[in-house]
KETI-645027 format. One record per residue: x, y, z of N, C-alpha, C in turn. Coordinates in steps of 0.02 Angstrom, whole numbers, plus 50000, padded with zeros to 5 digits. Example, Ala and Ser with C-alpha at 12.3 -4.5 7.8 and 13.67 -1.06 7.14 Angstrom:
2
506604971650390506154977550390506604983550390/506424988850354506844994750357506455000250394/
This chain:
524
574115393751635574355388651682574105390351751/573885386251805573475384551869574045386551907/573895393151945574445393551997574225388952073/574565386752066574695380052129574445384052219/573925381152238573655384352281574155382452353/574375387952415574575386152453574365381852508/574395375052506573925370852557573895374252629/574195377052645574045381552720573515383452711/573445388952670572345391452652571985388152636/571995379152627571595376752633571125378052671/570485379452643570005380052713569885374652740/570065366252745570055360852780570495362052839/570995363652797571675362752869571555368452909/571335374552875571235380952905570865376153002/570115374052958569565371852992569965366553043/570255363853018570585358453059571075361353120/571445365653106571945370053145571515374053204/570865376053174570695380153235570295374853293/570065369253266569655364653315570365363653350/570895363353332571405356753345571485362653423/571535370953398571825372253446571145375053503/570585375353485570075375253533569985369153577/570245365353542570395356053584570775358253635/571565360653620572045359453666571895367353726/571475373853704571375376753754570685372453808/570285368253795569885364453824570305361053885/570625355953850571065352453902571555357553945/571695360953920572135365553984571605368654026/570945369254012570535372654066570415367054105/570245361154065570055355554120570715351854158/571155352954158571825347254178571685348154245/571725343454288571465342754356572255343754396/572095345754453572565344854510573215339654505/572815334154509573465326354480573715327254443/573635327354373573895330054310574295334454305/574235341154340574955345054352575445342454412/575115339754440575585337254502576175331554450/575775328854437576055320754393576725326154333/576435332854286576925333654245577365337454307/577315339354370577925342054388578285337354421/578245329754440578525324354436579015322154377/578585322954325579115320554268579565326354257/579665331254258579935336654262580715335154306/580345337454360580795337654421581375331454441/580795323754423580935318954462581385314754429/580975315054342581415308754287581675313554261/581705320854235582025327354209581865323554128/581165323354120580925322554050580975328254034/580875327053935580825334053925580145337553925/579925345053901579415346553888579055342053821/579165338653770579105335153711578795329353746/579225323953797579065317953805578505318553858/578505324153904577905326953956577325326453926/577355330753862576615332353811576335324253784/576935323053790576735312553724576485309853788/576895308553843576545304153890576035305953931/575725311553945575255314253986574555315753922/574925317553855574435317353816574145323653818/574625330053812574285336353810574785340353773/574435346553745574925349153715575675353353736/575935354353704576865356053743576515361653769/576255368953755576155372453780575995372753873/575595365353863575275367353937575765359953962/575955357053953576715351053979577185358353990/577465364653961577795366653977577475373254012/576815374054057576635378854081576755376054158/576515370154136576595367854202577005365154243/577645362654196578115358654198578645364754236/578725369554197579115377354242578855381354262/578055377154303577725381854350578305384654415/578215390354437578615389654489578065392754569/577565395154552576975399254602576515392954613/576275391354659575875386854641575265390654701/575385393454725574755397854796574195400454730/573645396654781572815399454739572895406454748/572615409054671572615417054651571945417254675/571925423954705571225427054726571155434154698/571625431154636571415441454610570865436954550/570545444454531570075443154521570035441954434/569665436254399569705435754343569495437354295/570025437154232569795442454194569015440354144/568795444654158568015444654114568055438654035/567745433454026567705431653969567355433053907/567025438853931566475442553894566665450053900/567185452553892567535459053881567045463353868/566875461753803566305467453761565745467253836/565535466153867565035467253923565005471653981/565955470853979566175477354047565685481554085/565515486054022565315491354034564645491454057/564145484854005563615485254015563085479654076/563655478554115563395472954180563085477054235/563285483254253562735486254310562265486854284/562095489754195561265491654171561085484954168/561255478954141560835474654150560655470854223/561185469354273560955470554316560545472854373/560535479154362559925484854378559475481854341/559345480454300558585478354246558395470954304/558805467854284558685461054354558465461854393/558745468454447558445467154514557805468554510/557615474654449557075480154464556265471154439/556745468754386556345462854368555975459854408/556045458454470556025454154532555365454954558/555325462754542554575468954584554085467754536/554135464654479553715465754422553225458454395/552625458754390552495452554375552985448154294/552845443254315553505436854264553075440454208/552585441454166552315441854095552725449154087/552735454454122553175461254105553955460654128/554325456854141554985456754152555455455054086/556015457154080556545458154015556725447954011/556505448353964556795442253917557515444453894/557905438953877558685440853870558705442053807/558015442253752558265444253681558005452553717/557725453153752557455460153751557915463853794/558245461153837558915463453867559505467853787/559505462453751560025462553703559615467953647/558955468753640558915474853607558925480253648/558885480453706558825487253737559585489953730/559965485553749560605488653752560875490653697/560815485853631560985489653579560755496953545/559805495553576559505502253531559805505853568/559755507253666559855512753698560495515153710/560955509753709561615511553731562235507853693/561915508353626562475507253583562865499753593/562755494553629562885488653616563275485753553/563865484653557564165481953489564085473453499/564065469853546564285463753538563565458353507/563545451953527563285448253499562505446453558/562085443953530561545441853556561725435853625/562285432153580562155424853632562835428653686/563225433153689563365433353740562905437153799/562495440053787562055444453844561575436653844/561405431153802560915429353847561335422653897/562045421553874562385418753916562345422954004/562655430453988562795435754055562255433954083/561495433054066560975436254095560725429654121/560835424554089560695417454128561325417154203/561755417254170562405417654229562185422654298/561945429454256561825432654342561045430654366/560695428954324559985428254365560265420654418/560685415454412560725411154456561325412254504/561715417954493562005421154552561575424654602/561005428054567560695433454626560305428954658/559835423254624559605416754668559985415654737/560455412654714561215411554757561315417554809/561445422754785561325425554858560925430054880/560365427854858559825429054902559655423954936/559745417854927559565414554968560215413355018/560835413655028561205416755064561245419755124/560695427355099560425431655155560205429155204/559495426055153558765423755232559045417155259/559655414055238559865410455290560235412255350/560445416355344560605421155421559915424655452/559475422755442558795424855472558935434855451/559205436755419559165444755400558505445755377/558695451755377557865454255354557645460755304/558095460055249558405467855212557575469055193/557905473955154557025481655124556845476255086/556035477655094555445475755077555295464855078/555585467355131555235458255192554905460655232/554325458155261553705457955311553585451655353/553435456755403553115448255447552595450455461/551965442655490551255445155492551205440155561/550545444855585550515440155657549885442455684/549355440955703548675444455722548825443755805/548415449155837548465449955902547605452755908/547595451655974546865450955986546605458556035/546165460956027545905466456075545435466956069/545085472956128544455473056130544125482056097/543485481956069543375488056049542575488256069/542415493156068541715494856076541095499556024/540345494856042540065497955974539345495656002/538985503555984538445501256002538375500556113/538825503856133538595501256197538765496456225/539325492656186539495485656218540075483756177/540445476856212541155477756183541095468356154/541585469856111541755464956057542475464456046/542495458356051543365456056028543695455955962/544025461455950544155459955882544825457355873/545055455255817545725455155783546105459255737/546705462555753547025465555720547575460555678/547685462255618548445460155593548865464455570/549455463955599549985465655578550405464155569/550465468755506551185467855460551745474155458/552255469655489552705473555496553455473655456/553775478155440554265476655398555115479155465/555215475155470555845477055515556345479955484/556645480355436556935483555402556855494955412/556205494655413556205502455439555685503755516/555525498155524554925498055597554365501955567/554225501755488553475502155495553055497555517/552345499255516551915494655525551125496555481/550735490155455550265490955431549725487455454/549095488855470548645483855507548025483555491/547425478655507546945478555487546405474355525/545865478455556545455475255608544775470355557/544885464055615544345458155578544015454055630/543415453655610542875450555674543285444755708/543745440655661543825434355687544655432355635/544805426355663545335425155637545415420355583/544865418955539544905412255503545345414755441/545185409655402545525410355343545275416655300/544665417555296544455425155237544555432055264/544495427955344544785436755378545485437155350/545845432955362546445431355363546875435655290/546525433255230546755434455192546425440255134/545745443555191545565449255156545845455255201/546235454455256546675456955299547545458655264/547635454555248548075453755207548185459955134/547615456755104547575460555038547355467955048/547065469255112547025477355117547655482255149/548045478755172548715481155196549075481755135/549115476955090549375476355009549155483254990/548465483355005548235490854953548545495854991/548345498355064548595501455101549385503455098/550105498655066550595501255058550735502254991/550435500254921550375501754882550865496254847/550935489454876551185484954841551395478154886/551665472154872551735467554908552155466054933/552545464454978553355462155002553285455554964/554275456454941554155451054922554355442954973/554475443855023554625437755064554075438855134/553765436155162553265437255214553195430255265/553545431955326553865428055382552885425855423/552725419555437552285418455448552255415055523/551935414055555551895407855622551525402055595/551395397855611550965392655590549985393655594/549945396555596549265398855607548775394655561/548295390455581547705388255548547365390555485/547505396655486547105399955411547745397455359/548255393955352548695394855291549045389355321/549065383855369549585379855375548925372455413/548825367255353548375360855387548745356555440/549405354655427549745354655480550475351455460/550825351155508551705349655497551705341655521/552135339855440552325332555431552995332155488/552915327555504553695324555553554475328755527/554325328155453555035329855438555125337955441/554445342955465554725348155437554135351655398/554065349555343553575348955275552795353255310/552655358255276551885360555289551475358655220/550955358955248550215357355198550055362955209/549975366855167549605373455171548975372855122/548355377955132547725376755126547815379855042/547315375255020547375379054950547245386254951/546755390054997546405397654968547185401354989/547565398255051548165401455044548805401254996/548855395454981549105394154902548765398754836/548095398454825548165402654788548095410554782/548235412354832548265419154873549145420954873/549555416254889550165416854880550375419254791/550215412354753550245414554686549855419854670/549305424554676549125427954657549535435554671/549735434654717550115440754738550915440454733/551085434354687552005433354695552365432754748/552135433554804552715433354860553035426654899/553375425054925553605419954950553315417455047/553095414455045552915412655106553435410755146/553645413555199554155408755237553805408755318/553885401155342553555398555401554105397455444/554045401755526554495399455585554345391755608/554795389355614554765384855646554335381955698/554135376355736553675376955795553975378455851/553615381655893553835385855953554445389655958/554375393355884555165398655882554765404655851/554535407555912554095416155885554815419755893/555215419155930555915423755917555925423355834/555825419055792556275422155721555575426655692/555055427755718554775435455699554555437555752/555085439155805555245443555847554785449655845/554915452455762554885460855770554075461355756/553815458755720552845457855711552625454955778/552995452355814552825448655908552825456855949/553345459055933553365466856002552955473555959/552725471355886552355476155863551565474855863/551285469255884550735466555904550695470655976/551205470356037551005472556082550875480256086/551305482956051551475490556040551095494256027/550535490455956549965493055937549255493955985/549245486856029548875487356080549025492356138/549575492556145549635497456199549635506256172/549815508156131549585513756106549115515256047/548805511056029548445511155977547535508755995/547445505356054546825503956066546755503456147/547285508056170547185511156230546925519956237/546265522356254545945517656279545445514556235/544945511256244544645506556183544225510356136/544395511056067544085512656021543405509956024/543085516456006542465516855999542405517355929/541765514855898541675516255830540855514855825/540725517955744539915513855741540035510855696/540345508955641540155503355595541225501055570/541115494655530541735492555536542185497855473/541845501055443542475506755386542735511255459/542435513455477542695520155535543365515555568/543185510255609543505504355638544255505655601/544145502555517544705503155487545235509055469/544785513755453545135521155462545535523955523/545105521855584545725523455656546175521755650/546235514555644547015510655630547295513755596/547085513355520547515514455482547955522355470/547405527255517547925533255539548325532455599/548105529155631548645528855659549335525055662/549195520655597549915518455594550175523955548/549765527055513550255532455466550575536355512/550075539255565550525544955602551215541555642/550985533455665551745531855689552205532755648/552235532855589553035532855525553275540355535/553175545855574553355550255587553785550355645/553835545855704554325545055756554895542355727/555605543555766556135542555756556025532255761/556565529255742556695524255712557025520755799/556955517155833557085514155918558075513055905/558235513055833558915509755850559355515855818/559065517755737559215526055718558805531255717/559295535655709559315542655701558875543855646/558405540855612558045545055562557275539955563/556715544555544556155545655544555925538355516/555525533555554555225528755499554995529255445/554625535355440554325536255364554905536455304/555485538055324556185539355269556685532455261/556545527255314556655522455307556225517455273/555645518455260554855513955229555225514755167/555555520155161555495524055059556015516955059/556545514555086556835507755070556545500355065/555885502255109555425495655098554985495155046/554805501455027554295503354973554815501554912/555305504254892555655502154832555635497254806/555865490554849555675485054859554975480554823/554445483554847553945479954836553705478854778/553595472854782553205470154695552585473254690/552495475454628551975477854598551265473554633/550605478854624549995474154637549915472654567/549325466354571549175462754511548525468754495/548335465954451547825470354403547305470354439/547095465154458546455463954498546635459154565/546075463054618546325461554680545955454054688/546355449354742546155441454771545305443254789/544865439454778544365436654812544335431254862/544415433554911544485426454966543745424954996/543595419654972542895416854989543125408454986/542545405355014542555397255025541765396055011/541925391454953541645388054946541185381754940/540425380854966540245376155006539475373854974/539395368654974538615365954934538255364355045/537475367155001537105363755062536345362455013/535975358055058535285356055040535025359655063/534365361755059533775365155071533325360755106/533005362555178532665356555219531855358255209/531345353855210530785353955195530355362055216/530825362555254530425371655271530805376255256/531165376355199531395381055149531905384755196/532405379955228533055383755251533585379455237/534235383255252534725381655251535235382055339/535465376755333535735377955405536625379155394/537005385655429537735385255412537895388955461/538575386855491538785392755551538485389955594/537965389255620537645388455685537005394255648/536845396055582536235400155585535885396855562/535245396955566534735397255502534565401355467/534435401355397534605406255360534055403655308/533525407555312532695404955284532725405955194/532685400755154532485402155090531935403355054/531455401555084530735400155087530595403055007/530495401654961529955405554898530415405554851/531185405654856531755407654859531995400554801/531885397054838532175388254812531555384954841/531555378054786531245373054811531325368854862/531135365054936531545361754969531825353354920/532365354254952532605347554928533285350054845/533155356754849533545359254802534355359454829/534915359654801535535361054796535545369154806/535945372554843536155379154852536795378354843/537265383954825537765384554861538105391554885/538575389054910538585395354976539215398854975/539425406054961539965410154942540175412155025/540665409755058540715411755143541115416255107/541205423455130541715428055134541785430655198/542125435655220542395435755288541815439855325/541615443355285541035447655336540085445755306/540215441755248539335440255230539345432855207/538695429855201538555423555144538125428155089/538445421355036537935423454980537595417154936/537205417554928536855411554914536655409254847/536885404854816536825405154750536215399154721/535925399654695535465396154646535895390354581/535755382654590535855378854554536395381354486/536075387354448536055393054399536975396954405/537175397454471537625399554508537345410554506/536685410054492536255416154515536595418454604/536345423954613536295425654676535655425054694/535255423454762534465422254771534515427854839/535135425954879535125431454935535815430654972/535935436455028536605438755029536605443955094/536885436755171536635439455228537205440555266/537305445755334537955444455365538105439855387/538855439155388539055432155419538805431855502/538555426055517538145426155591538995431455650/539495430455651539935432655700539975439755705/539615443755647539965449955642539355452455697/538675451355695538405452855767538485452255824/539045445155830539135444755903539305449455945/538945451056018539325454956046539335453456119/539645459056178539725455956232539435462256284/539065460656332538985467256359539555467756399/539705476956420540135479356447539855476456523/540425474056571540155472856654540005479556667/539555481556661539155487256691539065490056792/538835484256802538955482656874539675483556915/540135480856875540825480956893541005488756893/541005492956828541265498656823540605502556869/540105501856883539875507856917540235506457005/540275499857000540515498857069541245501457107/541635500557028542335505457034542175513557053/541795517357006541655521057019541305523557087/540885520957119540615523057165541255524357232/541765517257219542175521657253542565525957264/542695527257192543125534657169542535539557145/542105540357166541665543857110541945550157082/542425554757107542955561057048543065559157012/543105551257012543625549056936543105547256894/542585548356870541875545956826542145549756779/542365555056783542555559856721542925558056684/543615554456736544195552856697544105543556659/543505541656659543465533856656543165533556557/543745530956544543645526456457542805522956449/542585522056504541975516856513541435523856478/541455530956523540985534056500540755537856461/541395535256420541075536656345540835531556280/540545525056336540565520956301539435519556326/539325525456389538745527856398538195530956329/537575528056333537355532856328537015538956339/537305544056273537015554256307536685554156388/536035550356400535635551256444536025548256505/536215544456506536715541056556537365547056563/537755547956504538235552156508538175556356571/537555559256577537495569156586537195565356667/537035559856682536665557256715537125557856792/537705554056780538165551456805538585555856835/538555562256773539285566156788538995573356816/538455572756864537985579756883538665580556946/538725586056954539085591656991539275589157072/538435588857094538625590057164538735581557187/539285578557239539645573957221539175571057264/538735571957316538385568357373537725563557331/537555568557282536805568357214537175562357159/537775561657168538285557057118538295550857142/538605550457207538655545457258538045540457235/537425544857274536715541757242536645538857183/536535541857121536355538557071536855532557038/537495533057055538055529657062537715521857101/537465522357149537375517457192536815514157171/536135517357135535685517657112535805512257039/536485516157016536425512456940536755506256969/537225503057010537295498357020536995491457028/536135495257059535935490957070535555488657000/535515493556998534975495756913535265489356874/536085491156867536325485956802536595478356816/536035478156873536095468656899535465467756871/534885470456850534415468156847534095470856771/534125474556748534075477856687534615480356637/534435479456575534965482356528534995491956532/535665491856494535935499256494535245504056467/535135500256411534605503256339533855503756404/533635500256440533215500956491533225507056535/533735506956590534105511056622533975518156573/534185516256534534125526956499533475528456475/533185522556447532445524156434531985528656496/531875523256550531475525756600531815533756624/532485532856614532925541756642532695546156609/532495545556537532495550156484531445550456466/531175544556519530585546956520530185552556569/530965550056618530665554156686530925562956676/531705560556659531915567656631532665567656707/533195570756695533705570056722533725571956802/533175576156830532965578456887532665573256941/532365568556922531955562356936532265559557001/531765559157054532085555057111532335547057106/532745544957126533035537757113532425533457149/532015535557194531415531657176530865529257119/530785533357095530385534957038530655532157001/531335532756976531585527756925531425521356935/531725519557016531575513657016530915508557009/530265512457035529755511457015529605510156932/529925515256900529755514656834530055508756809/530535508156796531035501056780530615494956821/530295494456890530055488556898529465487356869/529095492756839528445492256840528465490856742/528995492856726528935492456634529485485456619/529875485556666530345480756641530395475456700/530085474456732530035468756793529855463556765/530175458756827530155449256785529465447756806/529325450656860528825448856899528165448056841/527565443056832526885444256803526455445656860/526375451656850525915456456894525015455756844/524735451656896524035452656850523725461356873/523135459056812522905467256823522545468556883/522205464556905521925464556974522075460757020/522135462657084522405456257138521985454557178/522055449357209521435446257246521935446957320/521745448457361522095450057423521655443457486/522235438457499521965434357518522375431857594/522705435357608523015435457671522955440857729/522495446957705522105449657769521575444557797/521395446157866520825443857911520045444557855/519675441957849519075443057821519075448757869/518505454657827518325463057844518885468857845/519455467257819519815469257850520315471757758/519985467057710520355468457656520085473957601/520565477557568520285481357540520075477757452/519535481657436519415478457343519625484257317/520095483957248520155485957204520925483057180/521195490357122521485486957091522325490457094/522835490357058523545491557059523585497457052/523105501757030523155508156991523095513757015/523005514157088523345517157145523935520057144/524395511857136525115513457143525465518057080/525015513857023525285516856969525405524056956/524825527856999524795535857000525305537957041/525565535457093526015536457127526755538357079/526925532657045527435532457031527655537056930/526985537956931526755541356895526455539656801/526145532556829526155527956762525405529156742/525225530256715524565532156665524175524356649/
């Protein structure tokens, strides 16, 4: 005989009982403000019961009578209890995995199934898959949240940078040139990182950039900008920038976030504004000398290392021990570093050139005229490519020669009236050797002279002139003799070889020729 099953273990009703009561905890999470207001009306006002509360409001007695003999009604601010219990323990390690995520390119960062095996293999994890990838969705759009939080108070925590180029002058070769420095500075510890470039366009711009990247050994991830031409085409009415694609994809290549001040608000990067001056004033006072642009880069860049050794302007401890908080910070470099070049088509003109920059730049043998080139601009060369996308040739960019002569005239003229101070002057070591030793002879009356001498010297002839004829005569040489020499090798004048002397009296003129004088002054 069939023993008669107890309909309670039905597994229908079972199934039915537990929706019924996942229903009625639903509605008690959702019952709005009115709804308890309304059952403590019927309560209080008609003295229904808890039964007819639940029928007419349409909820279950439990929560008709939670609310009905509420008696607290002040918002709780203690804190609630976890709905994911089993997690307690394990929300700072995944957490920590989050932040460290942030530094790391998106293809190597923890996926939430890979969250959920780590914790189980490493640290014993009992619970379920879908609650860690619930936790891990939940905190990645909290830390969004306040991080963006922060940089709305204009703060500036470890590993944010601001960038800002400032302009100075250096010397090379005998003569001075304007260069550009950029710097990047992280306010957070008052380091600074920098990098000298002929000019300010966009490839300086952003091969400036990417060597400070190498130089700290990774990227910030937020980087405070001005509006500057190399990375901003220009600002819509509302706000809105157009930024240039090579800076777009210079941004994505390196992960970081661009953020742009406003117009005419250099206060919100303040601290890259007084570290532009700072660097100029102790860093290319007095003006660096160099011979080629690596040396150039190496000065700087020791000397911003040796600055991370001074104390910090606001604390008590060493910039370099405050960087270790900016360095933590920084996102990884990518595998392979940005190429910043622009790309440009030109024709070839019937006499086998190309015209770009303001150069001409000869192809001749090279290409056919009337052929397609095109042209790789990078910040310091062109390179020239063949139909083929071959290289054919590969010249400096026309700016990196530019240069400026030093006022020569001006500084000897300073000098002549201090002449003690020749020793102490930045200018004379910007001489050359033969000039050096020239200038700085002993007895001060013999100084005076050649002092007065070169003044006149460097209105009318170059420096490279000036030391030639010194270094033919030899350092002893009367300031006549020089001067003879310099007029007679480097004069504007066209002196024919023989002169016809046509303003004595007839009988009275002599015949011959210049070479008289020439023995005089001692010209062969």
């Amino acid at each position: 005989m069939m023993q008669k099953r107890d309909t309670c273990q039905h597994p229908i009703i079972i199934l039915s009982l537990c929706l019924r009561q996942r229903s009625e905890r639903r509605n008690e999470r959702m019952l709005k403000m009115p709804q308890q207001d309304y059952i403590r009306f019927l309560r209080e006002v008609e003295g229904c019961s808890v039964n007819e509360i639940a029928e007419r409001v349409g909820v279950h007695w439990r929560t008709a009578k939670k609310y009905a003999d509420q008696t607290n009604w002040n918002v709780s601010v203690a804190k609630r209890k976890s709905r994911s219990p089993v997690m307690g323990a394990f929300m700072e390690i995944v957490d920590t995995w989050l932040e460290e995520d942030r530094l790391l390119p998106r293809k190597q960062r923890h996926t939430g199934v890979r969250i959920f095996q780590r914790l189980r293999d490493e640290h014993q994890f009992t619970g379920g898959q879908r609650t860690v990838l619930a936790y891990v969705q939940k905190r990645k759009s909290e830390m969004e949240l306040e991080r963006a939080k922060t940089y709305e108070r204009l703060e500036h925590p470890p590993g944010e940078a601001q960038v800002d180029f400032t302009t100075l002058e250096v010397s090379q070769g005998h003569q001075m040139l304007t260069y550009k420095l950029l710097v990047m500075s992280f306010p957070h510890s008052n380091a600074a990182f920098v990098y000298p470039t002929p000019a300010e366009n966009q490839e300086c711009f952003l091969e400036a950039m990417k060597q400070c990247f190498e130089q700290m050994g990774g990227v910030p991830q937020r980087i405070w900008f001005d509006n500057l031409s190399a990375a901003v085409v220009h600002i819509e009415k509302g706000g809105e920038r157009q930024l240039t694609e090579g800076f777009l994809r210079f941004c994505a290549h390196y992960r970081f976030e661009a953020v742009f001040c406003n117009p005419y608000s250099g206060h919100e990067k303040g601290h890259v504004e007084n570290k532009c001056g700072y660097s100029k004033r102790n860093w290319a006072v007095p003006i660096p000398i160099y011979e080629n642009h690596e040396q150039l880069v190496a000065y700087f860049a020791e000397q911003a290392t040796q600055d991370h050794q001074r104390k910090h302007y606001a604390q008590n401890r060493r910039i370099a021990d405050l960087w270790e908080d900016d360095r933590r910070k920084l996102l990884t470099l990518p595998e392979h570093g940005f190429d910043a070049f622009r790309l440009a088509a030109a024709v070839v003109n019937k006499y086998g050139e190309i015209r770009i920059e303001d150069t001409t730049i000869p192809l001749l043998g090279m290409v056919a005229p009337g052929s397609e080139v095109l042209i790789q601009t990078f910040w310091d060369r062109l390179v020239i490519l063949n139909g083929h996308h071959q290289k054919i040739r590969e010249v400096p960019r026309p700016y990196t020669g530019r240069t400026a002569d030093v006022p020569w005239s001006k500084v000897f003229s300073g000098w002549l009236r201090k002449p003690r101070s020749v020793t102490h002057s930045q200018f004379l070591r910007m001489l050359p050797e033969t000039l050096h030793v020239y200038v700085t002879v002993k007895d001060l009356a013999e100084r005076k002279e050649r002092l007065q001498a070169l003044l006149h010297w460097s209105d009318v002839y170059t420096i490279e002139q000036i030391q030639e004829a010194i270094a033919l005569l030899g350092q002893d040489a009367a300031v006549s003799r020089v001067t003879g020499i310099l007029g007679m090798k480097y004069g504007s004048r066209d002196l024919p070889i023989t002169w016809e002397e046509k303003l004595s009296p007839p009988g009275t003129r002599l015949e011959g020729s210049l070479e008289r004088y020439d023995q005089l002054v001692g010209v062969s």
